[in-house]
Structure formats: C-alpha cells, structure tokens
C-alpha positions in Angstrom: -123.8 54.3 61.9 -120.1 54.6 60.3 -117.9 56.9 62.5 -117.1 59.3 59.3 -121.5 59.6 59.5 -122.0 60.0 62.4 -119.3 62.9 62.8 -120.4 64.6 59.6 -124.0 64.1 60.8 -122.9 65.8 64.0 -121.4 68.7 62.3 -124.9 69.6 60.4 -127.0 69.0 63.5 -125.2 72.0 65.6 -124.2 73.8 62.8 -128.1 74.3 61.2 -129.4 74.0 64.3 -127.2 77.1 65.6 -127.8 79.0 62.5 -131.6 78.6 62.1 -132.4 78.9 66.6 -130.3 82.7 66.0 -132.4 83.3 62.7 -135.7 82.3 64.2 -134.4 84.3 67.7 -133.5 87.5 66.1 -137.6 87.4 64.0 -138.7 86.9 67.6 -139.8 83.3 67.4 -139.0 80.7 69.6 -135.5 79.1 69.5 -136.3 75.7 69.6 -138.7 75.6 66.7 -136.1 77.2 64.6 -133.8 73.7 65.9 -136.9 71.3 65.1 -136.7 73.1 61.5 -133.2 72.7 61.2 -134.2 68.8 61.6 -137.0 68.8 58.9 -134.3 70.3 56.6 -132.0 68.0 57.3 -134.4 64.6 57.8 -135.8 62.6 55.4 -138.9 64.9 55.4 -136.5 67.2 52.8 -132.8 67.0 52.0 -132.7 63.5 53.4 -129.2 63.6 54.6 -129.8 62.5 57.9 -131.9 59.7 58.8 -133.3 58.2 62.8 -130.5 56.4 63.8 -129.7 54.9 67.4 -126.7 56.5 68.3 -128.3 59.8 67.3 -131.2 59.0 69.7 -128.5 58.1 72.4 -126.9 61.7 72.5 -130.4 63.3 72.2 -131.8 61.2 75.6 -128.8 62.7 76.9 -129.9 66.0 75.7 -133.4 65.4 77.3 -131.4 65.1 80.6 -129.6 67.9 80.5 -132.5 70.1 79.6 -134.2 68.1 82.7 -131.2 69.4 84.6 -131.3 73.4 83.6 -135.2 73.3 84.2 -134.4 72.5 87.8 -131.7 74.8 88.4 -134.1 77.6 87.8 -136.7 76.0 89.7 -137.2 77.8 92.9 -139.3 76.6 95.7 -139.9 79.9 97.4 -140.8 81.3 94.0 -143.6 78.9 94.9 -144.4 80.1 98.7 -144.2 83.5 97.1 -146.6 83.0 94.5 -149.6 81.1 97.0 -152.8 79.8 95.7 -153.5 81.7 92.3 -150.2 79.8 91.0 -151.5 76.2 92.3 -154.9 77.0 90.8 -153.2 78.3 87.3 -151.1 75.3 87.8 -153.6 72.6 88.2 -156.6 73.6 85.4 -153.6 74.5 83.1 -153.1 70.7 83.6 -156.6 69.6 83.5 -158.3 71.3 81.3 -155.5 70.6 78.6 -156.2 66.7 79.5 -159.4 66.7 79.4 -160.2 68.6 76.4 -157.2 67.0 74.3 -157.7 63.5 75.5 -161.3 63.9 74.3 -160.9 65.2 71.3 -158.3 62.1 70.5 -160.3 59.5 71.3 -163.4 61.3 68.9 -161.1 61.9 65.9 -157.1 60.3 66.2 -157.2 57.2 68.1 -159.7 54.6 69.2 -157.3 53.9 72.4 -157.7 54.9 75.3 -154.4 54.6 76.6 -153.1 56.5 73.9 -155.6 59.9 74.1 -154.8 59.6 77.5 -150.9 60.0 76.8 -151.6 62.6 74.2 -153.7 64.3 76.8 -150.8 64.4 79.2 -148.3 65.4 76.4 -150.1 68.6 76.2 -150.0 69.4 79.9 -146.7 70.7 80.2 -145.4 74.4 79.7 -142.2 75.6 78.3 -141.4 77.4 81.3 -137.8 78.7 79.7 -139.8 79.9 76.6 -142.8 82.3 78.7 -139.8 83.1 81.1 -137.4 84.5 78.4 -140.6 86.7 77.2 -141.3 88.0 80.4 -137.7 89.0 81.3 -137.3 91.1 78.2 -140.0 92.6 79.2 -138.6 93.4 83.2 -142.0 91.5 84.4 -140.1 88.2 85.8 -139.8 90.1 89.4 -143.5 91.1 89.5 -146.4 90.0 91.6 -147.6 88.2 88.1 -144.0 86.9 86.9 -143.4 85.1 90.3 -147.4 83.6 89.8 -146.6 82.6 86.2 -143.4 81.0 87.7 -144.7 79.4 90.6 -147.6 78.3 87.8 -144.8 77.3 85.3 -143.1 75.2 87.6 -146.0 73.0 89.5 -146.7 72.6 85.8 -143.3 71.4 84.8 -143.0 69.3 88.2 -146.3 67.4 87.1 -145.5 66.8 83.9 -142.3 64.5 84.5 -144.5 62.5 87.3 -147.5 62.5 84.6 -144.3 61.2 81.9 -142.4 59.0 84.5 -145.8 56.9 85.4 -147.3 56.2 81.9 -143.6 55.6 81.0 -144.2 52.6 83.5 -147.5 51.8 82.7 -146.3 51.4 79.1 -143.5 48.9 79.7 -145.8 47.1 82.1 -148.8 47.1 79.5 -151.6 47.4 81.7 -152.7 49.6 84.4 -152.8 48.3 88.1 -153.9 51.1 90.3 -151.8 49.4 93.3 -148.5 49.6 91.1 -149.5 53.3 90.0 -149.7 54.4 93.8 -146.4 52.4 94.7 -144.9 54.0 91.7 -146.2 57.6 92.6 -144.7 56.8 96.4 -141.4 55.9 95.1 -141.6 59.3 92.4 -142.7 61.5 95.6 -139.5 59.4 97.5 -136.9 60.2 95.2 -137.6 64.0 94.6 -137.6 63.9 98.6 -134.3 62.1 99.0 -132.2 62.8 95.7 -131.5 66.7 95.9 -131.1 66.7 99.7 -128.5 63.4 98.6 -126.8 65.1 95.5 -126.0 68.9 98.1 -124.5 66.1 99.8 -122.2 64.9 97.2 -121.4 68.7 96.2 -119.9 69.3 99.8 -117.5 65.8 99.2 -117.0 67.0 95.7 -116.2 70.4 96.5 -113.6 69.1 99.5 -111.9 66.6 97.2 -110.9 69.1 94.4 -107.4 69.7 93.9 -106.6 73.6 95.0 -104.5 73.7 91.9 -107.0 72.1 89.7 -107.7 74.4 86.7 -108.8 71.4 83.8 -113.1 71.7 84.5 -113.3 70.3 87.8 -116.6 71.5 88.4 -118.0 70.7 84.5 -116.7 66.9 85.5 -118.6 66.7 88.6 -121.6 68.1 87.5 -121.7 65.7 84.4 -120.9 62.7 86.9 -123.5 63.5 89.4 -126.0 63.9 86.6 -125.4 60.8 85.2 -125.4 59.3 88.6 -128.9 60.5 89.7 -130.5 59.6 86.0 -129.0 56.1 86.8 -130.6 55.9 89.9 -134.0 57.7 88.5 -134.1 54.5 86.5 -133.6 52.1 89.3 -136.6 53.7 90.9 -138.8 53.0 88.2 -138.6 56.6 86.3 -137.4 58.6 83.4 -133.2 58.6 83.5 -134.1 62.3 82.9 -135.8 62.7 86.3 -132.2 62.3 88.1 -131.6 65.3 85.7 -134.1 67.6 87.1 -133.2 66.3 91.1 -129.7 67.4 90.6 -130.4 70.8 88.9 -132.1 71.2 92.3 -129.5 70.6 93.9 -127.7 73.3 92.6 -130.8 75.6 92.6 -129.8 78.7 94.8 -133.6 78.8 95.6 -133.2 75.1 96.7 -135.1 74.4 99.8 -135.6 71.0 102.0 -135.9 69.8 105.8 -132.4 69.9 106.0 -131.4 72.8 104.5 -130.0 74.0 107.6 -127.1 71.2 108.0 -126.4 71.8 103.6 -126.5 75.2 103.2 -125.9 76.0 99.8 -122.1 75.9 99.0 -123.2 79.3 96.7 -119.5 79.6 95.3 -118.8 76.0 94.2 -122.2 75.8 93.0 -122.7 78.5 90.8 -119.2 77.3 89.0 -121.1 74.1 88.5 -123.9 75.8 87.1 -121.7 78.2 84.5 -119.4 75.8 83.8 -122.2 72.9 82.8 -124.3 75.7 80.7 -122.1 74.9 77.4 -123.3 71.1 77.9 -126.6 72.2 77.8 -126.0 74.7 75.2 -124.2 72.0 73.0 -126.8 69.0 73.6 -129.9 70.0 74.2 -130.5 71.8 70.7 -129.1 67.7 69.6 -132.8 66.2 71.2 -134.8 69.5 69.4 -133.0 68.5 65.6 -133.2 65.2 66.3 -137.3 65.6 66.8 -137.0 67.5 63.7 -134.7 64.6 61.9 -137.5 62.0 63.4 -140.8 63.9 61.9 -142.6 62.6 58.8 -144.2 65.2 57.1 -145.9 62.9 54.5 -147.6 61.0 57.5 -149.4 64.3 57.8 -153.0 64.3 56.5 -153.1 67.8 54.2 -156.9 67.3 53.3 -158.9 69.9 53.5 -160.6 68.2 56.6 -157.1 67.0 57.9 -155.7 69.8 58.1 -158.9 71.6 59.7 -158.4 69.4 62.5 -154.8 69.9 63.2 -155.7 73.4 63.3 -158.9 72.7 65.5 -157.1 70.4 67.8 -154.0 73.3 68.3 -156.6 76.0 69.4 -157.7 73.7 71.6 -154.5 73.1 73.3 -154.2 77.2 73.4 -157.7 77.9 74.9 -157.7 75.4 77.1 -154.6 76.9 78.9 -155.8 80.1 78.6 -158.5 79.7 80.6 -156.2 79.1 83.3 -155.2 83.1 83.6 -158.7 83.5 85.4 -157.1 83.0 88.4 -154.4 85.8 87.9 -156.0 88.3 89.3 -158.9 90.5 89.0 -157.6 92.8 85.9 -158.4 91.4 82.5 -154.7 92.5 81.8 -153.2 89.7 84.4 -155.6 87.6 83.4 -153.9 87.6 79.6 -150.5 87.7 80.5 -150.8 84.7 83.1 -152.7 82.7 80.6 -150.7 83.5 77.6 -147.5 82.5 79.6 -148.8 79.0 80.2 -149.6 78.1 76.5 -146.4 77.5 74.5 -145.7 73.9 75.4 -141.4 72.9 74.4 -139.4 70.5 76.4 -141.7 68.6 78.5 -144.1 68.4 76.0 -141.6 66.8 73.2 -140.0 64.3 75.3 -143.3 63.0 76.0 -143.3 62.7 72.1 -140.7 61.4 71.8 -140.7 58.9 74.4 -144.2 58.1 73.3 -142.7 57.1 69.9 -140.1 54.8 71.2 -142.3 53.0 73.7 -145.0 52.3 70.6 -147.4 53.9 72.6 -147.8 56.4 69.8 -147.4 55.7 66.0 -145.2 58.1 63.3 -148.6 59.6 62.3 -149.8 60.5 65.7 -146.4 61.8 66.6 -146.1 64.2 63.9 -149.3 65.4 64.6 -148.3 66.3 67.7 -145.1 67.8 67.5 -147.0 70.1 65.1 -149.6 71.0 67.5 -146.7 71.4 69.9 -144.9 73.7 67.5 -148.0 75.9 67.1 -148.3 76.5 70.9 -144.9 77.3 71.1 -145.3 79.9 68.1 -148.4 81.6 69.2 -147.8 81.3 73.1 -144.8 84.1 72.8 -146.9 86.3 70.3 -150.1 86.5 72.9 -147.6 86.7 75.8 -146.3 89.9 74.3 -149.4 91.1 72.9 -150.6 90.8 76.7 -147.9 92.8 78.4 -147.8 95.6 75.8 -151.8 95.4 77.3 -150.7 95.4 80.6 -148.3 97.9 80.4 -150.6 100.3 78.9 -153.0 99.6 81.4 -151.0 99.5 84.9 -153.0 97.1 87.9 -152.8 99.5 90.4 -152.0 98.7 93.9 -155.1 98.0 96.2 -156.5 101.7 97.3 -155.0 103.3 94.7 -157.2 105.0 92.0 -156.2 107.0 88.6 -156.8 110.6 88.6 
C-alpha cells in the first residue's frame, strides 16, 4: 500500500468508525457493531474505497492486543473468589453448551470438517465482557451479588476463550492434532499466565525507579506500550497468540491483581493507574482499527440470501443466544437473576471476532464461513444488550429479597 493510501485510508477508518460507534451508542446499540458498519461502508462490500490490505491487518493485530490488554486490566481475581461456584457453573455451560450445540449444527449444515465446526464452536464461546459490563453499570447493578457473578462468569469465560484460541491457533499451524502436543501446549498456556503477570509487576517496580523525576513527555504511555509488546513477543515464543502477552500485562496492572507473591509486589497503585489512563487513548485509538478492519474484510455477497440461507443464519444465531442463556439457571433461584445472568453472557465482541479473524488468516475458515459468522456474532451482540436491559427493568420491578425476608 502507497503511503498517501494508507494515511487517507487511516483517516476514514477512525473518522467513520468514531462517528457511526457514537451514533449507534447514543440509539443504545452496541459500539463496536456501529465500527464493524463503518467497515462494510467503507470495504468493498459498498463504497469500495478501502480494500484487505497487510499493513491494515498489521495495525489491527495490534488492535487485537491492546484490547487483550484492557480486558485484563478489568479482570479481577477476587471478583472471582467473590462470585463462588454459581459463576464457575455459568462460566463452564456458557462454554459448553455454545460448543456443542454450534459445532453440531456446522458440521449438519456449513462445513463437512471437523476441525472447522470445532473452531466455529469455540468462536462462539466467548462473551463480550466490556459490552454486558457497560449495561450493567448504567444500570448501578455491577456491585451486586448478580454483577460480581456475571463478572466472575464473564471472566472464566474470557480466560477460556484465549486458551480455547491460543491451542487451535497451534493445532492449525501444526495441521493435525496430537493430544501429547495439546497437553504440553496447555502446560506451557497455564505456565505463562502463572509466570508473566507476576514477571511484568516486576518490570513496573524497575520501570517505575528508572523514570526521570522531571520526566513529563508519556513516560508511563511508553512503558506500558513497551511491556506490551514485550510480553506479546514472548506469548509467541511460548507457542500462543502475541495477544495473550496483551491480556498477562493488563494483569499486571489490574488493581484486583492477585498471585503467590503478591506480598513481595504489592501493587505500585500510583504508578500503575498512570499506566492504565495514560495507555486508554491507545486502546481508544486502535482497537476500533481491528473492529473496521473486520468490517473492511466482510463479504456480503458470500452471504447466501435465499429464503433457506437466510433461515439458517437466523436459526444458527438463536442458537448461539439460547444456548448461553441457559446458563442463567445457575444465577440464583429468582427467575429475575436467572434473566439477567443469562442475558449478560450472550452478546459475544472481542474474543469472539479475533477468533474470526484469526480463523480467516490461518485458512482454517473460508470468506463465506467467516461472514457468516461475524453476522451471527453481530446478532448476539445486538440482542445480548436489548435482553440484558429487558431483564433488569424485570429485576428491578421485582426486587430478590434477602434470605428471611418476605413482602408485606
């Protein structure tokens, strides 16, 4: 791509995507499909002014990574403690029963491989915990004995999807499966989410001695880029996703952070929390890139509009919402909890479009299987906010009173 290109094809990626996340934001829809939009807009699909290019794709990985990276700054590990079993149970049939139930229904009607309705399975595993959280905060239930549930739900979820992504990622460049190379790989996953956020608190206390007392030129936004550029280089060495180191260092800098030794890095809160502000306009700026640049990449005409094609997108994406529905049951014993945990877990975002995308480069999925999915993704991530809300206006009409308690 020619540099004048590439700068004016910059310039309409954050400018369309700005404009149409707002527009979709202020209807109360779901930033990032407003940003995948902005991509069908500007792709080939309709104006054609932007086509796939690789140095495009280069600044959206990095997206990916950075998005990796603000996921595990609000993950919290005690959120996890707090929320007990009912989050590990949402957690693992929100993860199943999507899997099961997607999987088999690609391997009946989109693909006769195996491998593939297996990744598409997985792809559909993953919820957009920024997406439910956002919902639940504007509606002062993110503190509640159900937010810290959803969360604690939310982030197993999350957590499980980049291990799912990171070994099929290795499984596809490897083009077979070898259970023995699976298990090393899962060990050496498990090993590098042990040792890299522990590792990277580390670097934060040299960082944080080394900087210059009269330093006022981004010190912290430097360090923070470094670092995650460090760790997704040494994600890659072990085997994973570049966007894995990502994720470890947003741990890092988690003030919920938690770890063995914890006690000999206590969490330099100060320096860290700069860190955090000052790296939220990288995210800001490069992570809408990867969500126009899924838009740039979709193919619209691969799309079968049939009468029975499109009956199938549309069975396939209620699907993928029921299945995680079902995963509420565990909430609690009101029907109200029950709603609002299961609605939380269905809009699928991030996670779900990397594995897309991903998928796409790797050949393990084809243009027509990917548009498919990013449209099912899309769905989800339309209708999980719209039952979410629906589900709290329920709950809120209909307190869960504490245990003894009873309405006169």
């Amino acid at each position: 791509m020619a540099v004048e290109q590439f700068i004016i094809s910059l310039c309409l990626i954050l400018l369309l995507g700005k404009l149409l996340a707002s527009l979709f934001e202020k209807l109360g829809l779901p930033a990032v499909v407003g940003e995948i939009t902005a991509g069908l807009l500007l792709g080939p699909t309709v104006l054609n002014w932007i086509s796939p290019d690789p140095t495009l794709a280069v600044l959206a990985e990095l997206g990916v990574i950075l998005l990796l990276f603000a996921i595990g700054c609000e993950t919290s590990i005690k959120h996890l403690a707090l929320a007990g079993r009912p989050a590990v149970a949402i957690a693992c049939v929100g993860i199943v029963a999507p899997f099961i139930v997607v999987a088999l229904s690609s391997v009946l009607w989109l693909t006769d491989s195996v491998f593939t309705a297996i990744y598409l399975g997985c792809a559909l595993t993953a919820t957009s915990i920024g997406i439910s959280l956002r919902v639940l905060a504007s509606a002062g239930q993110s503190q509640t004995p159900v937010g810290h549930t959803i969360l604690g739900a939310a982030v197993i979820d999350d957590v499980a999807g980049v291990i799912l992504l990171s070994l099929l990622f290795n499984f596809a460049s490897q083009g077979q499966f070898d259970a023995i190379s699976a298990l090393w790989l899962m060990a050496k996953l498990l090993l590098f989410l042990a040792i890299a956020p522990p590792l990277a608190r580390g670097l934060l206390y040299l960082a944080r001695g080394l900087k210059p007392l009269a330093d006022k030129a981004g010190y912290e936004v430097i360090i923070t880029l470094s670092l995650i550029c460090l760790f997704a280089w040494l994600a890659h060495l072990f085997g994973a996703p570049a966007l894995l180191g990502g994720f470890a260092v947003g741990l890092a800098l988690s003030r919920q952070f938690v770890s063995p030794v914890n006690r000999y890095l206590v969490n330099p809160f100060k320096f860290t929390q700069s860190m955090e502000r000052s790296s939220q306009s990288l995210v800001q700026v490069f992570g809408p890139i990867f969500f126009v640049y899924v838009g740039i990449r979709l193919d619209l005409s691969q799309l079968d509009l049939s009468a029975a094609g499109v009956l199938l997108l549309l069975w396939l994406s209620v699907l993928a919402i029921a299945s995680k529905l079902v995963s509420g049951w565990f909430a609690g014993k009101a029907w109200q909890a029950k709603a609002v945990a299961g609605s939380a877990m269905v809009p699928r975002g991030e996670v779900g479009l990397v594995f897309a995308e991903l998928g796409l480069q790797t050949g393990i999925i084809d243009t027509k299987l990917f548009t498919e999915l990013v449209v099912i993704i899309a769905i989800t991530t339309l209708v999980g906010p719209i039952l979410l809300k629906w589900s709290l206006t329920q709950l809120h009409r209909h307190p869960i009173l504490p245990a003894g308690d009873k309405k006169s």
